[in-house]
BATI-358444 format. One record per residue (C-alpha): x, y, z. Coordinates in steps of 0.2 Angstrom, whole numbers. Layout:
[atom [X,Y,Z]]
...
//
This chain:
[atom [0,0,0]]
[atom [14,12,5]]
[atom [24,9,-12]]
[atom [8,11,-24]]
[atom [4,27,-17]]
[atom [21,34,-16]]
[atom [20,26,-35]]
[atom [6,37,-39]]
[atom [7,53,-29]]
[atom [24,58,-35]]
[atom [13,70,-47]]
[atom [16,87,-35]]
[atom [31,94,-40]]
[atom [42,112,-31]]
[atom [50,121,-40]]
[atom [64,112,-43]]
[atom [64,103,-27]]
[atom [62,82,-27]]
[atom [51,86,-12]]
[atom [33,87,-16]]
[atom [20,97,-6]]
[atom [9,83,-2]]
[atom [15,65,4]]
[atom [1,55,7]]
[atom [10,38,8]]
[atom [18,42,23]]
[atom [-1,47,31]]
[atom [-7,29,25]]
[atom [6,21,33]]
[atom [-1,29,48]]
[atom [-18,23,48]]
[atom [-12,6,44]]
[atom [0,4,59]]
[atom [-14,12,70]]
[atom [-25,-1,63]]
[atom [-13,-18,65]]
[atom [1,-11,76]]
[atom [17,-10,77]]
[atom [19,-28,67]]
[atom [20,-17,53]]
[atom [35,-8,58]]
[atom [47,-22,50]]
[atom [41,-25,33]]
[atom [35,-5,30]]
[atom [51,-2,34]]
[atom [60,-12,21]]
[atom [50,-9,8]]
[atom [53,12,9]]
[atom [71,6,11]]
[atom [71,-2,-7]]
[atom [58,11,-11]]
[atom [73,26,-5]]
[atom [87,12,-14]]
[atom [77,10,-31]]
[atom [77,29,-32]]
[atom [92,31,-31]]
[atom [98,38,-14]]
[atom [113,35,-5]]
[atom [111,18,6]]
[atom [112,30,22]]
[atom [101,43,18]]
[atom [90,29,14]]
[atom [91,21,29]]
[atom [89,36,41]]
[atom [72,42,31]]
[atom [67,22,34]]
[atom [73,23,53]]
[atom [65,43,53]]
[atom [48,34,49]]
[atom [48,19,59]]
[atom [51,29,73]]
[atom [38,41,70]]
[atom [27,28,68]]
[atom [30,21,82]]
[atom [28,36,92]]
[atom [11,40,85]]
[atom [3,21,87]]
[atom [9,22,105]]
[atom [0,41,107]]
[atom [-16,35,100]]
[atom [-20,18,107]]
[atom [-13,27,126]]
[atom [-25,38,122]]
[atom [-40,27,116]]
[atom [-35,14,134]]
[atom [-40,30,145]]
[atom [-58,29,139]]
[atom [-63,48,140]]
[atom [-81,51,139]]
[atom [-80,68,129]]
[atom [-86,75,115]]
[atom [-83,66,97]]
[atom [-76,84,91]]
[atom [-64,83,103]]
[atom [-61,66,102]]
[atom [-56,70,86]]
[atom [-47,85,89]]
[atom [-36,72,100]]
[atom [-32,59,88]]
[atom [-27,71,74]]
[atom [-13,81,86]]
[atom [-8,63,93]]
[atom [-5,56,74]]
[atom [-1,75,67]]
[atom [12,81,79]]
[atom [23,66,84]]
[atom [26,60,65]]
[atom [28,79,59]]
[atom [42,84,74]]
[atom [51,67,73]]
[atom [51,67,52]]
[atom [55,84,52]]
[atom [71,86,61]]
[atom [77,66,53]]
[atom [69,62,39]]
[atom [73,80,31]]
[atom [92,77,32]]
[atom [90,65,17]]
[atom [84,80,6]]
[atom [97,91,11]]
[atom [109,84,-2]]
[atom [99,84,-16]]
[atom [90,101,-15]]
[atom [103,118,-24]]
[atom [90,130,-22]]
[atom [82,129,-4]]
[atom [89,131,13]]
[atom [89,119,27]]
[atom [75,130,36]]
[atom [64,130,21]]
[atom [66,110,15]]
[atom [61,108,36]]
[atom [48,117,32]]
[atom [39,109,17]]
[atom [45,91,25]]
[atom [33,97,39]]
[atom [19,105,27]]
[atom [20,87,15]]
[atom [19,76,31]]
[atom [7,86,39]]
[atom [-6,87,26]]
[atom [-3,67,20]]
[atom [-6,62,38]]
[atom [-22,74,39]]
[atom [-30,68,23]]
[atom [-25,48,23]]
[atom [-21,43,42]]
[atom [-41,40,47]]
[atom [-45,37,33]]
[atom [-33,23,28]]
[atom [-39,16,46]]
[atom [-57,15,40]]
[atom [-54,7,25]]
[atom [-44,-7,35]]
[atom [-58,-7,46]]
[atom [-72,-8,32]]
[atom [-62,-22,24]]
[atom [-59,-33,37]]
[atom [-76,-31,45]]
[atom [-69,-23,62]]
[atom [-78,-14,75]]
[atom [-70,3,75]]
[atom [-59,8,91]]
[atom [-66,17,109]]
[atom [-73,33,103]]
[atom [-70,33,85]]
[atom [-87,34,73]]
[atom [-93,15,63]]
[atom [-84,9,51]]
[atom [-99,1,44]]
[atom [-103,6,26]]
[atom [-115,-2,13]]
[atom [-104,-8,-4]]
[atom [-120,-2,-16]]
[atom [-116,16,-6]]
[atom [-100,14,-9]]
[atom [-100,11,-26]]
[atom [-113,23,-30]]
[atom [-101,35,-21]]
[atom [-87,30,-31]]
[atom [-96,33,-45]]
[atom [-99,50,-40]]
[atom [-84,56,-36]]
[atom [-77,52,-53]]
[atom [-87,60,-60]]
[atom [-87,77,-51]]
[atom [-67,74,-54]]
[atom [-69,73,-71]]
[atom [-81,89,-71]]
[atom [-67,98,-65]]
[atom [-54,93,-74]]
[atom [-64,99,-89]]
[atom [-70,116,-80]]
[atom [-51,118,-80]]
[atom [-46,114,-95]]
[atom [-62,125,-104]]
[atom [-58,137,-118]]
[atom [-59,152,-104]]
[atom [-49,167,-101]]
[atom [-35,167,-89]]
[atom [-43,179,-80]]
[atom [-60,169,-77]]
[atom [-50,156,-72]]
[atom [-38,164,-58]]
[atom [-54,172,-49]]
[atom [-67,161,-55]]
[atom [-57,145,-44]]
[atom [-68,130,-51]]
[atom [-60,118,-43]]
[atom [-61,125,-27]]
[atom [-80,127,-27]]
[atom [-83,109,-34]]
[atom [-72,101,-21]]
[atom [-80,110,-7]]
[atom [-97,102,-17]]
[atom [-91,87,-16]]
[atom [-87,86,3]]
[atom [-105,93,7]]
[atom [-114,80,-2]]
[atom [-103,67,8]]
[atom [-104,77,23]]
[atom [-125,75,21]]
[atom [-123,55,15]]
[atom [-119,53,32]]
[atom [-104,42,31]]
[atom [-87,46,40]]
[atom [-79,37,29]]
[atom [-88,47,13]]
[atom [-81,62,19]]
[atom [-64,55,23]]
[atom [-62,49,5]]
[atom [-71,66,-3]]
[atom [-57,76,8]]
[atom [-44,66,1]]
[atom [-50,67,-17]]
[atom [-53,85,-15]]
[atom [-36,87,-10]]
[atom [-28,76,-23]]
[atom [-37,87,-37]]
[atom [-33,103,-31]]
[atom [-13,97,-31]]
[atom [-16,91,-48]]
[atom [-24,107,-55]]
[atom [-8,119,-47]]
[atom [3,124,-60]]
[atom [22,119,-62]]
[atom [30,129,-53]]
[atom [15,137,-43]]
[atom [24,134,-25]]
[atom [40,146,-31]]
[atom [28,159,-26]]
[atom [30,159,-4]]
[atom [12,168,-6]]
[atom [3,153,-15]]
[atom [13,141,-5]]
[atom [5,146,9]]
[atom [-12,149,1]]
[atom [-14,134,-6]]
[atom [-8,126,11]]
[atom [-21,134,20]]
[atom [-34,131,8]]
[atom [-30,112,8]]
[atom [-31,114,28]]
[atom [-46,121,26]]
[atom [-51,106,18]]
[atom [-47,95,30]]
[atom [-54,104,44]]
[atom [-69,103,35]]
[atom [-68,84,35]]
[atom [-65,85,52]]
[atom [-78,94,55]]
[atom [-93,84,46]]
[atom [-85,68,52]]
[atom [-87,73,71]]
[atom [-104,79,68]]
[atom [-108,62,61]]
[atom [-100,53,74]]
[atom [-108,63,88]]
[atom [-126,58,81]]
[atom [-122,41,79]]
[atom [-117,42,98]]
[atom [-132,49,101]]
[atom [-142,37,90]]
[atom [-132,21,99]]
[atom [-134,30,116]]
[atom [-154,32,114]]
[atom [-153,15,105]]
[atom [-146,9,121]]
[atom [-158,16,133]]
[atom [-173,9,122]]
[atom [-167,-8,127]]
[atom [-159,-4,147]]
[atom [-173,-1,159]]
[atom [-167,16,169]]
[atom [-173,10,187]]
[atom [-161,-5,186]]
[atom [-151,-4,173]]
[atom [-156,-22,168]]
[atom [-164,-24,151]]
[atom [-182,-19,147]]
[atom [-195,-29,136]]
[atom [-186,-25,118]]
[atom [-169,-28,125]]
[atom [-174,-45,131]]
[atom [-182,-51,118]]
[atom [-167,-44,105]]
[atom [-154,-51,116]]
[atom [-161,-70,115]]
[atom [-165,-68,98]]
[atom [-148,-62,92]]
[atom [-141,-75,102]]
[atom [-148,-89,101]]
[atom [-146,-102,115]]
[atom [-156,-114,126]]
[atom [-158,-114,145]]
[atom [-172,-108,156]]
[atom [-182,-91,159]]
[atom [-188,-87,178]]
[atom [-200,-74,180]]
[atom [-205,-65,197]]
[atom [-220,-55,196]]
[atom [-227,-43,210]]
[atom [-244,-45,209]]
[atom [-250,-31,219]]
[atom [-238,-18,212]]
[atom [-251,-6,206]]
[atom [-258,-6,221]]
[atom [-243,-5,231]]
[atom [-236,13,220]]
[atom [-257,19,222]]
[atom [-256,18,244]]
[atom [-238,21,249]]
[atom [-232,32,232]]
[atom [-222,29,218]]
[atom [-203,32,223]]
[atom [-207,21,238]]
[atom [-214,8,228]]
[atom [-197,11,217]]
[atom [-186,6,231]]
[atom [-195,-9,234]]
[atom [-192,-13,214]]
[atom [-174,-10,218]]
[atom [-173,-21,234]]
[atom [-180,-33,223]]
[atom [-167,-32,210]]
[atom [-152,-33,225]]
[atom [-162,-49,232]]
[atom [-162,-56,213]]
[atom [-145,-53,207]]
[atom [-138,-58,224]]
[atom [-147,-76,223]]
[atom [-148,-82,203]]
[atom [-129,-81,202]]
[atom [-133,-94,190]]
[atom [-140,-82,180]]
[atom [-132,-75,161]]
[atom [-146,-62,159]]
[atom [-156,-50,169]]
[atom [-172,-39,163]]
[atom [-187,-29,168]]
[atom [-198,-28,156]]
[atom [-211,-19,164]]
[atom [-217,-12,183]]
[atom [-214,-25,194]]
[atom [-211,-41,182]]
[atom [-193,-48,182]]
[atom [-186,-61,173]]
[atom [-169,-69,173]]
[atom [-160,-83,160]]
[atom [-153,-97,167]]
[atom [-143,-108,154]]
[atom [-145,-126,154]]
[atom [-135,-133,165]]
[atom [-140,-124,179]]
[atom [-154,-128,193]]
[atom [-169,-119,188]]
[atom [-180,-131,200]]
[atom [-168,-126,216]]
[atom [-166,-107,211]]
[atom [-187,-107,209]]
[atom [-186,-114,227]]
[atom [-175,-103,233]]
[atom [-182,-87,226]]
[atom [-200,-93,233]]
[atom [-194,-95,250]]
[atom [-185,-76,249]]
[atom [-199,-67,243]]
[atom [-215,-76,249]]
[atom [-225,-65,261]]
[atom [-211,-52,263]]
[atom [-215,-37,269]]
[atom [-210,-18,267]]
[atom [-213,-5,282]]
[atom [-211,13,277]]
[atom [-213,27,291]]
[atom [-231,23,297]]
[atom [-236,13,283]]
[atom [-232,-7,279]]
[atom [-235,-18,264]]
[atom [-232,-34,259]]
[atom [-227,-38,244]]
[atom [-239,-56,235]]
[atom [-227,-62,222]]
[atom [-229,-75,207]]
[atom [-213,-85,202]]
[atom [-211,-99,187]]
[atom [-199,-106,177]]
[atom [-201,-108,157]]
[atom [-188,-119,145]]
[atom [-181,-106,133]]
[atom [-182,-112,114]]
[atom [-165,-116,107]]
[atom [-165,-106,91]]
[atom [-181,-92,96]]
[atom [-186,-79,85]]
[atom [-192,-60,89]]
[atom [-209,-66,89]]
[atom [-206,-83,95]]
[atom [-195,-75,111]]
[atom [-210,-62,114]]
[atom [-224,-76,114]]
[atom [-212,-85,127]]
[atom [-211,-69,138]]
[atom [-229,-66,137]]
[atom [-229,-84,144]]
[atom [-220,-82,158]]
[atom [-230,-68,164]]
[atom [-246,-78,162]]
[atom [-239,-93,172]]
[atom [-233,-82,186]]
[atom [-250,-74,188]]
[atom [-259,-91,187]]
[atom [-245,-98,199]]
[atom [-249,-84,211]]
[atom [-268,-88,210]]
[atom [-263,-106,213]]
[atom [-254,-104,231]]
[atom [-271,-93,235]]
[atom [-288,-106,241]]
[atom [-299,-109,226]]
[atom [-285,-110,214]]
[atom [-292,-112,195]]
[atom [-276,-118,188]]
[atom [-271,-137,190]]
[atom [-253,-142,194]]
[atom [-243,-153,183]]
[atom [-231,-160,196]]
[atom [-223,-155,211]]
[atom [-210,-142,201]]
[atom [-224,-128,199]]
[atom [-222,-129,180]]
[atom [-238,-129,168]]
[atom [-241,-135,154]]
[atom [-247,-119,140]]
[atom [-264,-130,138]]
[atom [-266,-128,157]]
[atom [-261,-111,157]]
[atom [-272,-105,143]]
[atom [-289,-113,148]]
[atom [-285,-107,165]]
[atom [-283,-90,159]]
[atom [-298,-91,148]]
[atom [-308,-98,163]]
[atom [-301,-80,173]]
[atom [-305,-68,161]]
[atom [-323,-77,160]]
[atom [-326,-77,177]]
[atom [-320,-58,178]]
[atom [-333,-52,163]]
[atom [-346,-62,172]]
[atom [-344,-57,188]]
[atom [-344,-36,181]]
[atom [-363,-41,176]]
[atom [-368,-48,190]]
[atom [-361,-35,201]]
[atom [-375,-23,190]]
[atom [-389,-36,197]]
[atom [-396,-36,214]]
[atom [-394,-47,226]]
[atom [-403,-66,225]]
[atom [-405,-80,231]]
[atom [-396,-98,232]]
[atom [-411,-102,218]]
[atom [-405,-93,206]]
[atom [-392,-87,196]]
[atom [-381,-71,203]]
[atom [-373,-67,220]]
[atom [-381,-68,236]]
[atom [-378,-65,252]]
[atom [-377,-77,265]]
[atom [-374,-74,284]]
[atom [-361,-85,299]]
[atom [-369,-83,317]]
[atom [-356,-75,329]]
[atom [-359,-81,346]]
[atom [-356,-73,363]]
[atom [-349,-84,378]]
[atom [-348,-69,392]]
[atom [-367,-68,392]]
[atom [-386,-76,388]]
[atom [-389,-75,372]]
[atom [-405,-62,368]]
[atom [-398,-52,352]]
[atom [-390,-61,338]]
[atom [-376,-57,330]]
[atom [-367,-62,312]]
[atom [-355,-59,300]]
[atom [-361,-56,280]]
[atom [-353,-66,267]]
[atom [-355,-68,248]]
[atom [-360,-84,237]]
[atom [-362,-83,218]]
[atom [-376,-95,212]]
[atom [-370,-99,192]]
[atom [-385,-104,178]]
[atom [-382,-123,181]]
[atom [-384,-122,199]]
[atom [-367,-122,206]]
[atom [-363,-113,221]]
[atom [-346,-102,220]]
[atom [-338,-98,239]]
[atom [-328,-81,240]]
[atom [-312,-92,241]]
[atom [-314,-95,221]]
[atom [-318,-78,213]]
[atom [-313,-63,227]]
[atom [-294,-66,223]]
[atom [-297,-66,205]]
[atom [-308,-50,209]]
[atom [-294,-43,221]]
[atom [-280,-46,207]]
[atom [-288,-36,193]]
[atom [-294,-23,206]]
[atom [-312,-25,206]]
[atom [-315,-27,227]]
[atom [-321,-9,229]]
[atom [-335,-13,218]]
[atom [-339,-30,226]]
[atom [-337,-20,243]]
[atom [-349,-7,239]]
[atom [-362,-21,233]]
[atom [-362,-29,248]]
[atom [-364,-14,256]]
[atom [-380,-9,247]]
[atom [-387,-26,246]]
[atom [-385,-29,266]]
[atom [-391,-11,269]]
[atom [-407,-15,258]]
[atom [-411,-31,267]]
[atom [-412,-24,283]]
[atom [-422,-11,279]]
[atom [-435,-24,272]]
[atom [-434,-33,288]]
[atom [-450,-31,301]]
[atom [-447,-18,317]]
[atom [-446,-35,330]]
[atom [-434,-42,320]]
[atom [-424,-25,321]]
[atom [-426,-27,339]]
[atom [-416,-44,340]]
[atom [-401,-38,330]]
[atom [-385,-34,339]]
[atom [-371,-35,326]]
[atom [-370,-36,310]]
[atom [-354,-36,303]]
[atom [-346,-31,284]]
[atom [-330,-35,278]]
[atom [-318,-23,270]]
[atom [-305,-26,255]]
[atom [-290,-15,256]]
[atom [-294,-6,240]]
[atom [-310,1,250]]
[atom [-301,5,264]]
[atom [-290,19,253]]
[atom [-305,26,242]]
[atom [-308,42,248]]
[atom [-327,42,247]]
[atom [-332,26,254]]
[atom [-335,33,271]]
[atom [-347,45,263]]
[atom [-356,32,254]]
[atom [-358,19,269]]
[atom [-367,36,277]]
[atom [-376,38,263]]
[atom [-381,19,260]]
[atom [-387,19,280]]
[atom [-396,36,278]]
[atom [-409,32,265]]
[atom [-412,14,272]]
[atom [-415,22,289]]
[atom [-404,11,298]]
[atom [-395,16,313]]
[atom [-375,14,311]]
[atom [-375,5,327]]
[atom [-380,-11,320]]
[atom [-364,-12,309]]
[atom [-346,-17,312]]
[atom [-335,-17,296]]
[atom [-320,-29,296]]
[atom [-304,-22,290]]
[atom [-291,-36,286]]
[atom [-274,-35,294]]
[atom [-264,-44,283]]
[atom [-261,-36,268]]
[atom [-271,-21,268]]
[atom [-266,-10,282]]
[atom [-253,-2,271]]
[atom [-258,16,278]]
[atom [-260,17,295]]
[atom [-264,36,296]]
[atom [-278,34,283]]
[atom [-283,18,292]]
[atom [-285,25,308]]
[atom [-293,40,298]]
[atom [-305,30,293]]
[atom [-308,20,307]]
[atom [-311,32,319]]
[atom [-325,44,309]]
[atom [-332,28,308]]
[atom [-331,25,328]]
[atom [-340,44,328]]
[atom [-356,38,318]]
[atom [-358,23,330]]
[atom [-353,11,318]]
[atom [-341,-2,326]]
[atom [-324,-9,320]]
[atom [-313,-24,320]]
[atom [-297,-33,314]]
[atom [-301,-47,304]]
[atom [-289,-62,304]]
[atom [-278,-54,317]]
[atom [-259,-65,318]]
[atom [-256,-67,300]]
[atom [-249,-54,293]]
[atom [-235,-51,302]]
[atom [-239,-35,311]]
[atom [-234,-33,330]]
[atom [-249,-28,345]]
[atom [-244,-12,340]]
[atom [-260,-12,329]]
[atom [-272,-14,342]]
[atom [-262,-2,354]]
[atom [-263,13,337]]
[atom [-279,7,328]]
[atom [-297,14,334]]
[atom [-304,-4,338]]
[atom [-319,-14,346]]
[atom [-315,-30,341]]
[atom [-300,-39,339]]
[atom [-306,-56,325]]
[atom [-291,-70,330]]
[atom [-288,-79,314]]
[atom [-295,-97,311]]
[atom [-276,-103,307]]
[atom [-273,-104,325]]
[atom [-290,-109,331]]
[atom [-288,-125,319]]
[atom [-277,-134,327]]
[atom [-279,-128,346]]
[atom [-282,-146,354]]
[atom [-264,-150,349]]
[atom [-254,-136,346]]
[atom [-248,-129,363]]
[atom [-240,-114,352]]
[atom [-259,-110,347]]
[atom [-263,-111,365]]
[atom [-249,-98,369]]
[atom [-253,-86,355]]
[atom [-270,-85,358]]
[atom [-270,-84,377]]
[atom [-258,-69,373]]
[atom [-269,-61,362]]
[atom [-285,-62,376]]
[atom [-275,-55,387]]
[atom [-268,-40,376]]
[atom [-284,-37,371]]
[atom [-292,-35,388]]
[atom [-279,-23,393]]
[atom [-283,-13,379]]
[atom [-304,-14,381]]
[atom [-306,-26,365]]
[atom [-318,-38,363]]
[atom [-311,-54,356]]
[atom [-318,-66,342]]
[atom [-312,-81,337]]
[atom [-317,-89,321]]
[atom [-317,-110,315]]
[atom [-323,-114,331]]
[atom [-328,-134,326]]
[atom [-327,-145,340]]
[atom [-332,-143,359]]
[atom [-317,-144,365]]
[atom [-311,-127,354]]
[atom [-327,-121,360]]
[atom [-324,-125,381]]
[atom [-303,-119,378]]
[atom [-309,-103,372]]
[atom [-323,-101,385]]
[atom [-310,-104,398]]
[atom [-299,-91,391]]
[atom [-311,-78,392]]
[atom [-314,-78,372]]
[atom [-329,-64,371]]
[atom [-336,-71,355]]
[atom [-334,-89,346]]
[atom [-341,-92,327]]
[atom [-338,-109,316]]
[atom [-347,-121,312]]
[atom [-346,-128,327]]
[atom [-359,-113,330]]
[atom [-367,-113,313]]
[atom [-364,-115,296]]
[atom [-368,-99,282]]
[atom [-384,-100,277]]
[atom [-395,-87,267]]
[atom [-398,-72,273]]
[atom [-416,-71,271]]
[atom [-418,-87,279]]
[atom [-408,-84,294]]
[atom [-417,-67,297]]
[atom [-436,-77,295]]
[atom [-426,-90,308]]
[atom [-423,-74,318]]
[atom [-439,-69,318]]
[atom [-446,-83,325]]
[atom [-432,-87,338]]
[atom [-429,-103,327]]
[atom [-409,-99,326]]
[atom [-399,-113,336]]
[atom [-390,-109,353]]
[atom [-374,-118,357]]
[atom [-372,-121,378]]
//
């Protein structure tokens, strides 16, 4: 490459120097050794020893321009890839700026003060000063013009990713070649401006070469190429040299015009090559941040899937999915909600270190790729035990977390689309796997590793999204009857223990009667309803519909009424209004608010406590009571009932079940009695189901006892006629 183009650019003659004006070889060889590194050194430098030989110089002049070059080469490869190790993140202009005083100045002072001494001889006209000179303006404008772009070339040729900082290499063959094309003929356009029958006046002012160089730079500048205007500068250059007169550079004035103008040139190579580069910078930069996810710097959706299907592999996908995240960002805020997303994402990468990928692709869904080898069965284990029924407290408020978590095989040579339906998959398996550790679960298991098959997983799916359409309409229905199709409400008697029984007492539950006949419990469709946020609206139903069937209920049967109590989702308990409405609801029924005690859960939807205990104790104001339902499963402390605006404390069926036999039951439920006489609660305790719960509890001075034991749920309507006529069972 260096002997062809000191071959063909021994065209610029000065004066009656052998030094010419512009040396490109010397710039290419720059580019080259930049490019491969200093392996080049041995066999450039033989080659411009023969070169210097075959020309007939002096075997030691010869072989100090060889020695001046290899030095100076070696100089600048060591300037530039220092450079280009110390990974500055500044602008491409300057970037730029650097490489070009890091390839320019070395070479130039080094081949300057050597390589010029081999001129020295052979030049009668010129003083040492001046032949410095021109060796400096030659080397300088070769270097400028040919050194990138020689390095772009290699790296176009060879398919190599351009070097830290530097613009792509990348460039189309059809662009190329129509750019080729286009060059020569712009070339050819002014070589025949030039040479046009005009007078030498028109031509010396006129300057058509000029304007169609400048021409031809612009259009590469707006193709867009780096490259394009690397080879446009060069060619530009070339033409201007080859349209100087003989013996133009005698003149020191246009010398240094014509030096300055091929500057010029350069500069404005320089210029529209930065330029392109910083816009590709910024187009990989946003390309980059349309695949990373900015809260965890993992891969989003679109990265994902282009990651796994550019490289294919096989292995497994693990997909953890908060459920309740929505509702977690709507009660305690969104950058609280964030910070949990990011504890998440410590807890992840800290335990899949198995894992070769990690992603995001949407609020609260994460999914990591395991390769095949590894234990996806043992890493689903371990992330299920982590997560499971963990629990974030945050000033005054405390959520827990309800997480879905499954395992899909990955494809072994997936596609875009393939990879997304996959994705779209592992979401769906981690809802349906959450739904299947809740009671009631729709989606049957497959074997003991919580896997699916996509059969399962669709029909259960379908069966949800049926159920949810369904249960919509129904809610637009009022109440019924076990008789016939819709919901109904059905009633559980609460007994006291402390005292004879001359009021009655209950707690309202909901059934859903389907067109064949079957009878749905609230285990089957309320977690499906609670998921796709649809409890305020069951809430307020049962609310209405309770209200309405007391007020139809004759004055004597009134009397006989002491509690009546209505059970709140979390979703209520944060609506701003539903206090409002419960006043409203018992207003136009003419009911008084005494009768009712709502049941606020405490294990997952106490996520406020000053909007809870808001609530709780307008409520307390109207004479309406209140109570903690299933008290001791979600992992709050007694603090609860010390801060919360209470009448009832419910204690949860899980440790009434097993009271017979468990002496921890014992001790937790003794505790509680006595905590809640301290602090002037009633207690309730619920699945009582054998006489022995039933004397335990009387013993331990239990307030209230309900199971079935006491009764089973039946119909409202027929437990109020019961009522009526003192027809309701009284266990002694």
């Amino acid at each position: 490459m260096w002997l062809l183009a000191a071959i063909l650019f021994q065209v610029a003659p000065f004066g009656d120097d052998v030094m010419n004006i512009f040396w490109p070889p010397d710039g290419i060889a720059v580019g080259m050794v930049i490019a491969y590194g200093p392996r080049l050194l041995p066999p450039l430098g033989i080659t411009i020893f023969l070169w210097n030989l075959a020309g007939g110089k002096p075997p030691v002049e010869s072989l100090v321009g060889c020695l001046a070059l290899v030095l100076a080469l070696l100089a600048v490869w060591q300037a530039v890839w220092w450079d280009r190790r110390q990974n500055r993140t500044t602008s491409p202009i300057a970037t730029m700026v650097r490489y070009h005083c890091l390839t320019v100045i070395p070479a130039v002072v080094i081949l300057s003060i050597f390589g010029s001494w081999q001129f020295i001889g052979q030049s009668n006209s010129r003083s040492i000063a001046h032949i410095v000179v021109i060796m400096a303006i030659s080397e300088t404008l070769g270097i400028l013009l040919f050194a990138r772009l020689s390095e772009l070339s290699i790296y176009i040729l060879e398919s190599k990713g351009p070097a830290s900082g530097l613009p792509s290499a990348s460039l189309n063959p059809r662009k190329l070649l129509r750019a080729t094309v286009l060059m020569i003929a712009m070339t050819l356009a002014v070589f025949a401006l030039d040479a046009a029958p005009l007078p030498e006046s028109v031509h010396n002012y006129m300057s058509a070469s000029r304007y169609l160089t400048f021409a031809l730079i612009m259009w590469a500048a707006y193709r867009g190429q780096p490259f394009l205007v690397h080879l446009a500068v060069a060619v530009s250059a070339i033409i201007l040299i080859l349209l100087t007169p003989k013996g133009a550079y005698d003149d020191t004035w246009h010398l240094l015009d014509h030096t300055l103008l091929l500057c010029s040139v350069a500069l404005l190579g320089f210029l529209a090559s930065a330029s392109m580069e910083h816009r590709a910078l910024l187009a990989d930069e946003q390309r980059a941040r349309a695949r990373r996810d900015p809260l965890t710097g993992w891969m989003n959706e679109r990265g994902l899937v282009a990651a796994l299907a550019e490289t294919p592999r096989s292995g497994y996908l693990i997909g953890v999915d908060i459920q309740n995240i929505r509702q977690i960002m709507e009660l305690i805020g969104l950058l609280l909600a964030r910070q949990i997303e990011k504890d998440i994402t410590t807890l992840l990468r800290l335990n899949v270190n198995e894992g070769i990928a990690f992603a995001r692709p949407c609020d609260g869904f994460f999914v990591m790729v395991l390769p095949t080898e590894a234990n996806a069965n043992g890493c689903l284990s371990r992330l299920k035990a982590l997560l499971t029924n963990r629990r974030y407290d945050q000033g005054m408020s405390s959520v827990r977390i309800e997480v879905g978590i499954a395992v899909l095989p990955l494809m072994d040579r997936p596609t875009s689309e393939s990879v997304a339906d996959t994705l779209a998959t592992l979401m769906l398996t981690c809802q349906l796997s959450s739904f299947g550790q809740k009671r009631g679960a729709l989606l049957p298991r497959s074997g003991s590793t919580g896997q699916f098959s996509l059969g399962d997983m669709i029909k259960a799916r379908q069966g949800q999204l049926v159920m949810l359409e369904d249960l919509k309409e129904t809610l637009q229905q009022p109440s019924g009857s076990p008789d016939s199709p819709g919901l109904w409400l059905a009633c559980q008697t609460i007994q006291p223990l402390k005292q004879d029984v001359t009021t009655y007492s209950f707690e309202i539950l909901m059934r859903w009667t389907l067109p064949d006949g079957t009878v749905r419990g609230p285990a089957i469709f309320l977690p499906i309803a609670e998921h796709y946020g649809l409890m305020p609206d069951i809430d307020r139903w049962v609310i209405a519909e309770a209200m309405r069937t007391f007020a139809a209920i004759p004055e004597k049967t009134h009397r006989k009424l002491s509690k009546v109590s209505i059970n709140l989702s979390g979703a209520s308990i944060s609506e701003p209004y539903l206090l409002e409405f419960i006043q409203a609801t018992i207003r136009d029924n003419s009911l008084s608010p005494s009768l009712f005690c709502f049941e606020i859960t405490e294990t997952a939807d106490i996520v406020q406590r000053e909007n809870a205990i808001s609530l709780l104790t307008r409520m307390r104001d109207m004479g309406i009571r209140t109570s903690l339902d299933d008290f001791g499963t979600g992992l709050a402390s007694f603090d609860y009932l010390k801060s919360l605006p209470l009448d009832y404390v419910k204690i949860d069926g899980s440790f009434i079940r097993h009271l017979d036999a468990s002496l921890v039951d014992q001790a937790i439920v003794k505790a509680i009695c006595r905590v809640a006489r301290i602090l002037d609660l009633e207690t309730v305790a619920e699945f009582v189901e054998t006489p022995r719960q039933y004397a335990l509890l009387e013993e331990w001075g239990v307030d209230h006892v309900q199971g079935y034991h006491i009764g089973k749920p039946v119909y409202i309507g027929d437990h109020l006629k019961s009522i009526g006529k003192n027809e309701v069972r009284i266990v002694t």
